[in-house]
N, C-alpha and C positions, 0 to 999 in steps of 0.2 A: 504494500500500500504506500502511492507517494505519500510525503511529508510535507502538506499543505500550512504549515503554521508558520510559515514565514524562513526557519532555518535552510539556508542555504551553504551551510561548510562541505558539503558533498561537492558542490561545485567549484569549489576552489583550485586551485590557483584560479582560473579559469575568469569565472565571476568577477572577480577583485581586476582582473586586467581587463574588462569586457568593460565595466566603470570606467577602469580610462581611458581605453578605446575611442567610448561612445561621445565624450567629450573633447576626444582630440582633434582637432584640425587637418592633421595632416594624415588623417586616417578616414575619408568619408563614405569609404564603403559601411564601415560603422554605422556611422550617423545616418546614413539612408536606408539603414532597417527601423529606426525608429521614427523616422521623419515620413516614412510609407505612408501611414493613416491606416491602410489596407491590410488586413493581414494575408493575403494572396501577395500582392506584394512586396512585401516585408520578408514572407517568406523567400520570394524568389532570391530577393540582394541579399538574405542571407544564405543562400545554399551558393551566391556567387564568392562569397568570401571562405565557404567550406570547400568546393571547387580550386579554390585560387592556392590552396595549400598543398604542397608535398609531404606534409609529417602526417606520422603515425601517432597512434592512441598508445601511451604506455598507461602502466599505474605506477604510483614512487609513495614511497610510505613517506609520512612526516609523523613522528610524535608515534602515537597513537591509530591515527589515522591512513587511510589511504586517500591518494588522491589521482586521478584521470589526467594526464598534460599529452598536450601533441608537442613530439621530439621531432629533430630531423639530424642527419648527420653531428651536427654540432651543439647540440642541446635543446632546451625547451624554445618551443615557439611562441610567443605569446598573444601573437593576433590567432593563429592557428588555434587553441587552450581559448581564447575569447569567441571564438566564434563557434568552438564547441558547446562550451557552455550555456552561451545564449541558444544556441538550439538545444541543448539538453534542457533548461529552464521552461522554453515555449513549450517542448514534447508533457511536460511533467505539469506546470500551470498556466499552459497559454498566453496570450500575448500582453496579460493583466499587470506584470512588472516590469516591463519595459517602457519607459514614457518620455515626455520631453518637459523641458523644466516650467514651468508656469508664468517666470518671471518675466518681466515687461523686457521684450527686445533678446530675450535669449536663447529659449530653443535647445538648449542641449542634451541631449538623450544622458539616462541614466537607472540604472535599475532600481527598483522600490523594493529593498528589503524589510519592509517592517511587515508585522504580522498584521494588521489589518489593510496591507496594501494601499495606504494613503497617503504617501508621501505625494507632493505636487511639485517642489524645487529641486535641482541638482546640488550639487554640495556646496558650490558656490553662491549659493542663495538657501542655503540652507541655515535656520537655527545652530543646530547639533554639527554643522559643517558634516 
């Protein structure tokens, strides 16, 4: 049974890089899954950024935990690891955490991890940063 309460450490690394991904500029395949509106569309830009990747899925323990990273020859990928995650995220609760920030003039995608799914700002407009 997924883990709909919000917790997302299954997704990590992944998640955590897919945050600043979604934010970053010089990365806009990112930001044109979330800037879709559509989720047919959203989906599409994201299967073009799973596409665009040569690494493979390992698992790498941390701690306690495991966790899912796409490798390639020289180590961990991290647009590759974000772009997974974000499609493991949408497979698991749909396109419900992924959003664009609210604030006047800004627009930038970022995932909603709190447990009632209501975040509205990116972390640069956010309270809690």
């Amino acid at each position: 049974m997924p883990d709909r309460t919000g917790r997302l450490r299954d997704l990590e690394p992944g998640i955590g890089w897919a945050a600043e991904l979604l934010r970053d500029p010089r990365h806009p395949g990112f930001a044109a899954v979330v800037a879709a509106g559509d989720p047919e569309v959203a989906a599409r830009a994201l299967n073009r950024l799973l596409a665009a990747t040569t690494a493979g899925l390992r698992l790498r323990r941390t701690g306690e935990h495991w966790q899912v990273v796409m490798v390639t020859e020289t180590g961990p990928d991290r647009a590759a690891s974000a772009a997974s995650a974000l499609a493991r995220l949408v497979a698991r609760d749909g396109w419900r955490r992924l959003k664009r920030c609210a604030a006047d003039g800004c627009g930038a995608g970022f995932v909603d991890r709190t447990a009632a799914v209501g975040r509205k700002y990116c972390s640069g407009h956010s309270r809690h940063g």
